[in-house]
MDAnalysis code that builds the backbone (N, CA, C; Angstrom):
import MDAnalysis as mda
import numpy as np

u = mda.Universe.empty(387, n_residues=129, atom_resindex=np.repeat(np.arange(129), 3), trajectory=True)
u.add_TopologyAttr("name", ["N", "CA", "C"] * 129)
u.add_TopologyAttr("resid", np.arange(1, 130))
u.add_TopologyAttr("resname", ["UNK", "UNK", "UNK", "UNK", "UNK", "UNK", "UNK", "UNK", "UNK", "UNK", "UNK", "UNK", "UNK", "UNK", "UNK", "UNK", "UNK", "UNK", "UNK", "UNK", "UNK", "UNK", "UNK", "UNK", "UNK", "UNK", "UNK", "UNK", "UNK", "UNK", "UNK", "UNK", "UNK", "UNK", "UNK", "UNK", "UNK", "UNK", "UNK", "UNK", "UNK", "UNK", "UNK", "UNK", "UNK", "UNK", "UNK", "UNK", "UNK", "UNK", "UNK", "UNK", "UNK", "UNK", "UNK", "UNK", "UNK", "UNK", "UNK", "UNK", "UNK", "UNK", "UNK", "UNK", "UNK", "UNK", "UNK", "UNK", "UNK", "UNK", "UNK", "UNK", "UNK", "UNK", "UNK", "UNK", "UNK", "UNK", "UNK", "UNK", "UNK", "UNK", "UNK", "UNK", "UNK", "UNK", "UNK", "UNK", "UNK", "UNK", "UNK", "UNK", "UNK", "UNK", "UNK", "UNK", "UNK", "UNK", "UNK", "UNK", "UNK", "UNK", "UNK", "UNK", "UNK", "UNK", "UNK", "UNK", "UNK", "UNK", "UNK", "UNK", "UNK", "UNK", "UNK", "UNK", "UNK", "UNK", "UNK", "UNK", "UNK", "UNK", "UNK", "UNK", "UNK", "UNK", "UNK", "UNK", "UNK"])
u.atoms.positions = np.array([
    [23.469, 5.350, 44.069],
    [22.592, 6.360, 43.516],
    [22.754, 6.444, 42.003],
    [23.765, 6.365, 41.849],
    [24.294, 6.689, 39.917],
    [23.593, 4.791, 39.288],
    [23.464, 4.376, 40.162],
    [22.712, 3.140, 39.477],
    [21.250, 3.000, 39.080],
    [21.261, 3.703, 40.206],
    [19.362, 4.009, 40.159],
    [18.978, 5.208, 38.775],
    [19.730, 5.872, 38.895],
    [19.792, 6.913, 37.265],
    [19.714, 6.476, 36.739],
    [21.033, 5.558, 36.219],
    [21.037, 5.074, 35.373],
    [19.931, 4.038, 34.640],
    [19.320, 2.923, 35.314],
    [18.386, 2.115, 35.413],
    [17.142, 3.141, 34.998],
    [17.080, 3.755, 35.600],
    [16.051, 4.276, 35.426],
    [15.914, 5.341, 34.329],
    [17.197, 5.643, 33.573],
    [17.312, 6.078, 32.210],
    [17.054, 5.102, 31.242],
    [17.536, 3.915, 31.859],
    [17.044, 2.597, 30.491],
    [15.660, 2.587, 30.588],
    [14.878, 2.322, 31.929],
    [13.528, 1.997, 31.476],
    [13.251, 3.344, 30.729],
    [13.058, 4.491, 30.740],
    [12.258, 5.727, 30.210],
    [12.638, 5.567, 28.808],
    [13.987, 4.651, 28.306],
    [14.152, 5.270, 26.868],
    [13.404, 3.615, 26.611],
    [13.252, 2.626, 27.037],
    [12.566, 1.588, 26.970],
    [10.877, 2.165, 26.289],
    [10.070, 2.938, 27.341],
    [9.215, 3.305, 27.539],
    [9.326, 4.196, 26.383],
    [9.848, 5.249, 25.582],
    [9.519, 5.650, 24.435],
    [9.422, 5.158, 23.371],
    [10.910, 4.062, 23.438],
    [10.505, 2.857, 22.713],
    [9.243, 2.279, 21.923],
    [9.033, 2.047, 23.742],
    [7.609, 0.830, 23.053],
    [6.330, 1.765, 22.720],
    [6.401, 3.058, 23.241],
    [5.098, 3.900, 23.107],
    [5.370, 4.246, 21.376],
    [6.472, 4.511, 20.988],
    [6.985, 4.875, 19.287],
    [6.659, 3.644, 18.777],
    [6.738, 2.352, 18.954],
    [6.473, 0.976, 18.201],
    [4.690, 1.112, 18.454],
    [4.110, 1.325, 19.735],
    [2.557, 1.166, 19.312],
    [1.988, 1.876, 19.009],
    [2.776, 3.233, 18.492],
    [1.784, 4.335, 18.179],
    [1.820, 4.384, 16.428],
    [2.529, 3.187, 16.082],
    [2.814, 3.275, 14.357],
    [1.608, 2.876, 14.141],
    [1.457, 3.788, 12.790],
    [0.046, 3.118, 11.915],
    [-0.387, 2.582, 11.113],
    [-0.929, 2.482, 10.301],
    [-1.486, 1.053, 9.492],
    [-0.179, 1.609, 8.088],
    [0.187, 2.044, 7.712],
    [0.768, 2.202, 6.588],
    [2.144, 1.743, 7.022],
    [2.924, 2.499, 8.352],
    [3.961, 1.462, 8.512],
    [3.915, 0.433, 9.041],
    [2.758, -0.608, 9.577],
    [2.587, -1.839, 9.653],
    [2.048, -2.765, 8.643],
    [2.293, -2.007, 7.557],
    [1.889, -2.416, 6.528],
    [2.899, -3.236, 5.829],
    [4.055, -1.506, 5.960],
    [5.225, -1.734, 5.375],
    [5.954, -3.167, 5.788],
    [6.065, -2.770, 7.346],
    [6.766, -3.547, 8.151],
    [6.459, -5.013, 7.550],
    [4.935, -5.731, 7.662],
    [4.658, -6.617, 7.085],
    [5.287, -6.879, 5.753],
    [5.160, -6.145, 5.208],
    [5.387, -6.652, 3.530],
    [6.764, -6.607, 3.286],
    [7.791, -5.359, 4.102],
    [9.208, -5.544, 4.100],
    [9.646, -7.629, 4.619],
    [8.794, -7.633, 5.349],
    [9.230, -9.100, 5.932],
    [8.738, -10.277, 5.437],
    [7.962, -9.972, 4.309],
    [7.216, -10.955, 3.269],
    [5.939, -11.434, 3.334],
    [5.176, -10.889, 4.720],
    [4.385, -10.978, 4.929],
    [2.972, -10.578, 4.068],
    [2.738, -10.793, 2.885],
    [2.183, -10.423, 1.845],
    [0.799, -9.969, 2.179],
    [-0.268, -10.866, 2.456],
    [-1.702, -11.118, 3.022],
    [-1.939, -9.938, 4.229],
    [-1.240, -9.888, 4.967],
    [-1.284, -9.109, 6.239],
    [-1.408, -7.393, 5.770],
    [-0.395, -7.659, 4.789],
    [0.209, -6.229, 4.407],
    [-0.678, -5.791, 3.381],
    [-1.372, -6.554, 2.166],
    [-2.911, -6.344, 1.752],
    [-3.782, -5.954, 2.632],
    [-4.247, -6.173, 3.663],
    [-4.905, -6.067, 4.534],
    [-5.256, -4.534, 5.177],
    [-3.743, -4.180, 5.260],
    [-3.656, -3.061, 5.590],
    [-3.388, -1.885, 4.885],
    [-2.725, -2.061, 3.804],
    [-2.973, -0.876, 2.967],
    [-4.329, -0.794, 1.978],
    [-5.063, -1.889, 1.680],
    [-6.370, -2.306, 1.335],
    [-7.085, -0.729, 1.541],
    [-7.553, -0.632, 3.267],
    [-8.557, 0.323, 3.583],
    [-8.085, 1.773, 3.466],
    [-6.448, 2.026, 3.250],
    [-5.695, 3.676, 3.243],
    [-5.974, 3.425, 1.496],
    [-5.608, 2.768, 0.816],
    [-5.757, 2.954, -0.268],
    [-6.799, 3.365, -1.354],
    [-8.161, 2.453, -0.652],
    [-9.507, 2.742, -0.696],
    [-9.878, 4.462, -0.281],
    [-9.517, 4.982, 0.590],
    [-9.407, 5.969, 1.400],
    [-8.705, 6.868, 0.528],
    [-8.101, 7.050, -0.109],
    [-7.218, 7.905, -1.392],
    [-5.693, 7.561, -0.818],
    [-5.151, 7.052, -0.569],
    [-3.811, 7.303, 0.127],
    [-3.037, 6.743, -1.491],
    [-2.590, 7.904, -2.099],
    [-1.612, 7.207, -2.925],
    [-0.239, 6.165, -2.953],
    [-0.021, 6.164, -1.515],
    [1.436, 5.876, -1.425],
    [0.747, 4.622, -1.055],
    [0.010, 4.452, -0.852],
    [-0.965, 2.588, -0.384],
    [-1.204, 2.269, -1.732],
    [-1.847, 3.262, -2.869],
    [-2.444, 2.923, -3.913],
    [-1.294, 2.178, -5.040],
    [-0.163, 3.014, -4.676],
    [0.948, 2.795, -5.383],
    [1.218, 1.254, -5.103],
    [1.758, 0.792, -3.963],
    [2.039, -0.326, -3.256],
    [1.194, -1.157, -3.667],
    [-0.287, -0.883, -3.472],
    [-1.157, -2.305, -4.030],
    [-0.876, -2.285, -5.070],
    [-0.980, -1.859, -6.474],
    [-0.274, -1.879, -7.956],
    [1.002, -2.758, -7.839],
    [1.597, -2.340, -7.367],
    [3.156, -2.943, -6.737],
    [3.069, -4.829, -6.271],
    [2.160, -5.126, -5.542],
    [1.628, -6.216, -5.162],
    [1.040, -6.664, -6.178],
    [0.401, -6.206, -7.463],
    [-0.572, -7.050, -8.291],
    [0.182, -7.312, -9.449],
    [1.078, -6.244, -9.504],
    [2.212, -6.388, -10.443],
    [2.942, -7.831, -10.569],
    [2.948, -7.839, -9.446],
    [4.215, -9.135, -8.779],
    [3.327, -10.184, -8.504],
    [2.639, -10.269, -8.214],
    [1.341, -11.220, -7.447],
    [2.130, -11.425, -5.563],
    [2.223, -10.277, -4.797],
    [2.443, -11.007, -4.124],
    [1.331, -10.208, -2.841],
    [0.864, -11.997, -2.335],
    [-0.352, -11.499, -1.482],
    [-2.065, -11.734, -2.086],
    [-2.022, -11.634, -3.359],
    [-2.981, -12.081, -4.320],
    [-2.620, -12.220, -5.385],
    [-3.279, -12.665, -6.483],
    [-3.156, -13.306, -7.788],
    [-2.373, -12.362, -8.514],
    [-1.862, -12.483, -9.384],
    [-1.082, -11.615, -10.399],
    [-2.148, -10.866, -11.165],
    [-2.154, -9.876, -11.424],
    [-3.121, -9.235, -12.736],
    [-2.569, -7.741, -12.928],
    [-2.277, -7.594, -14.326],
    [-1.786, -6.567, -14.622],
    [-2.696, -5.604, -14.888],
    [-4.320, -5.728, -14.989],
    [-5.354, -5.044, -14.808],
    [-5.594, -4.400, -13.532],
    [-5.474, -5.057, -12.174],
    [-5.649, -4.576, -11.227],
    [-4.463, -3.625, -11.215],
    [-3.388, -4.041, -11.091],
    [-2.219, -3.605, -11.177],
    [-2.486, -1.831, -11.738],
    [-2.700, -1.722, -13.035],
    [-2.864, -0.741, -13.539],
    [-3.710, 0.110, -12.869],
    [-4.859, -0.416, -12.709],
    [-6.041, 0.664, -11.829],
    [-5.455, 1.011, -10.593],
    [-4.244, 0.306, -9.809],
    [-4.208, 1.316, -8.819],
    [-3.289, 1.555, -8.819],
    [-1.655, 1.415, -10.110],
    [-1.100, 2.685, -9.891],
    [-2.214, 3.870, -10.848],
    [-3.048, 3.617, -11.651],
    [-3.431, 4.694, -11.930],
    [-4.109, 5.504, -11.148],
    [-4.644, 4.884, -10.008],
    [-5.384, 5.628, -8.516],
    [-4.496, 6.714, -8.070],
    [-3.452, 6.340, -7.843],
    [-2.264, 7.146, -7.397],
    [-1.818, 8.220, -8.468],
    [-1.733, 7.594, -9.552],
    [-1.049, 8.870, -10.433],
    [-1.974, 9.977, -10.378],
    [-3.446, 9.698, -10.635],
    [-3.971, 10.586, -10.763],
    [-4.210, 11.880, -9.516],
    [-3.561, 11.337, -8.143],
    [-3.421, 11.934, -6.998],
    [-1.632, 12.803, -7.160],
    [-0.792, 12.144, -7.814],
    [0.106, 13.117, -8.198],
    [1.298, 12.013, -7.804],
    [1.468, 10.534, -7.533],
    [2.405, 9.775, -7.440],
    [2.483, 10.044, -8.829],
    [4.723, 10.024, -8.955],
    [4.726, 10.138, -10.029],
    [5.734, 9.258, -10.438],
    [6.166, 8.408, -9.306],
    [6.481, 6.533, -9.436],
    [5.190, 5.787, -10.042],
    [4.045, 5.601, -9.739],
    [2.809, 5.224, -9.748],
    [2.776, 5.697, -11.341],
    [2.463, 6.647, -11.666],
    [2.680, 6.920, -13.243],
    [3.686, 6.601, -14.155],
    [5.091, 6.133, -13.518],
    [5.801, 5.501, -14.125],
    [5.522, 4.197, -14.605],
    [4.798, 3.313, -13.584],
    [4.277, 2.144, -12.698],
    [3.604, 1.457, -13.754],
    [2.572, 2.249, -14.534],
    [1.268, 2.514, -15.013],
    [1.711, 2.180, -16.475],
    [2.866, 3.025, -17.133],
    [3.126, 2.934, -18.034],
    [3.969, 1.565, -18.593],
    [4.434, 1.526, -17.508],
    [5.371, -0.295, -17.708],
    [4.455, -1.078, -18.186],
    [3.606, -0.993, -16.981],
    [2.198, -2.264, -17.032],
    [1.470, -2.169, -18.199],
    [1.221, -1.182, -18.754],
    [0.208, -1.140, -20.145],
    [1.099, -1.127, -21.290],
    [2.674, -1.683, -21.140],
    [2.668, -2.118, -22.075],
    [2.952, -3.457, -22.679],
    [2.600, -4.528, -21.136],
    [2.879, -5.571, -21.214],
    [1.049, -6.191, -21.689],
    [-0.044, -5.095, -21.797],
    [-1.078, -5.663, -21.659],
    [-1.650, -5.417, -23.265],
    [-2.851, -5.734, -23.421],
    [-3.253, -6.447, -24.756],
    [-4.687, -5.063, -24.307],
    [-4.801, -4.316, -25.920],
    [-5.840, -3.336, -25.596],
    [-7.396, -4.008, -25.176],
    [-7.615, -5.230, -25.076],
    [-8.669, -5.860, -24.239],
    [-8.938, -5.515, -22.655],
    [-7.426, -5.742, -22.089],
    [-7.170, -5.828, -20.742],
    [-6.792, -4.070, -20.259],
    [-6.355, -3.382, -21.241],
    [-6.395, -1.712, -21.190],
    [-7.838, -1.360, -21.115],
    [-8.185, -1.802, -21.755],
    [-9.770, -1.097, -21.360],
    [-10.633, -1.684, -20.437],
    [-10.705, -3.007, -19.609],
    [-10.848, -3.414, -18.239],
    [-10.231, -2.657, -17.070],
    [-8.969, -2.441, -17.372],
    [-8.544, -1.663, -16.345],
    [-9.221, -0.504, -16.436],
    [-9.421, 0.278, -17.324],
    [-9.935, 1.496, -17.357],
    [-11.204, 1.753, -16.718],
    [-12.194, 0.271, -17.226],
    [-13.210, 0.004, -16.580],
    [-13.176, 0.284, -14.928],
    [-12.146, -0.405, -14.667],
    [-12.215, -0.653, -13.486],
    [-11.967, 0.129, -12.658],
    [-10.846, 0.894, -13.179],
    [-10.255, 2.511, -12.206],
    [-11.910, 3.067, -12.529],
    [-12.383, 3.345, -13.331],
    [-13.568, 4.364, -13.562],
    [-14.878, 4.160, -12.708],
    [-14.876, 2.897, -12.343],
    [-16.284, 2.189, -11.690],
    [-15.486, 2.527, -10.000],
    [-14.507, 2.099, -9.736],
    [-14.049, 2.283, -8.239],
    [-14.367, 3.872, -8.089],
    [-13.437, 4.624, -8.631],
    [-13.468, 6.096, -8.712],
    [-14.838, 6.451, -8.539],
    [-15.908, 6.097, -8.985],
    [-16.937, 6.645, -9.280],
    [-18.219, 6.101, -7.934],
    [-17.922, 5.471, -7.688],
    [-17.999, 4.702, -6.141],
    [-17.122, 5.034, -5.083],
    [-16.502, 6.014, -5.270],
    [-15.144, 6.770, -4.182],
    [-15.038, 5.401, -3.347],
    [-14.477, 4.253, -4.049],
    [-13.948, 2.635, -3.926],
    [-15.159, 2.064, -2.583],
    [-16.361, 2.572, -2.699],
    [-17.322, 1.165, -1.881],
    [-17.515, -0.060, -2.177],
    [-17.866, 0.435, -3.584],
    [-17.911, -0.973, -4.000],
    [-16.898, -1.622, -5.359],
    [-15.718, -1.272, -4.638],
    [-14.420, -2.009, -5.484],
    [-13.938, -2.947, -4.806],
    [-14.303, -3.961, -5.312],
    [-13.711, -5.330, -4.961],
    [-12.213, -5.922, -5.826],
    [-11.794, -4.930, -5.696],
    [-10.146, -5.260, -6.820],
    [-9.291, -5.345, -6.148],
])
């Protein structure tokens, strides 16, 4: 009898388990991806929360463009979306922001600006960045 308990205490904590692993959502499968290097995947998914206002996605893609990892390097993109975030109240993302503009040339400061301003203003439909 104490076996059958027991057993049957493993499957139930099994079973919360796996119901806690499929009930995660796109931001920690995001993470998960990109913690594991999975770059592309993890674009993918913070892409549409970020679009969506999610600063802590907005931050992360900045984070990715910074570095190039997952897409091309650009410190323009980079900028427009930690500045997405700062302006939501990340205040890593505003740190983020300030690094990046000062590795950039006032040509590429005012593209970015462009660019946060045209997404923003399109509440990001048609931001292809």
């Amino acid at each position: 009898m104490r076996t059958i308990i027991l057993g049957g205490g493993a499957m139930a904590a099994a079973l919360v388990m796996s119901v806690a692993a499929a009930s995660a959502g796109p931001w920690e499968d995001g993470m998960v991806a990109y913690n594991r290097g999975d770059y592309v995947p993890a674009m993918r998914l913070f892409r549409p929360l970020a679009e969506a206002g999610n600063p802590k996605a907005q931050s992360q893609m900045g984070t990715m463009y910074r570095k190039g990892e997952g897409v091309r390097k650009s410190a323009a993109r980079a900028f427009m979306w930690f500045s997405a975030a700062a302006r939501r109240g990340d205040g890593k993302a505003k740190a983020e922001m300030t690094v990046v503009s000062k590795s950039m040339t006032p040509d590429e400061l005012s593209q970015a600006r462009e660019m946060a301003a045209a997404c923003e203003a399109s509440d990001y439909r048609n931001c292809s960045y």
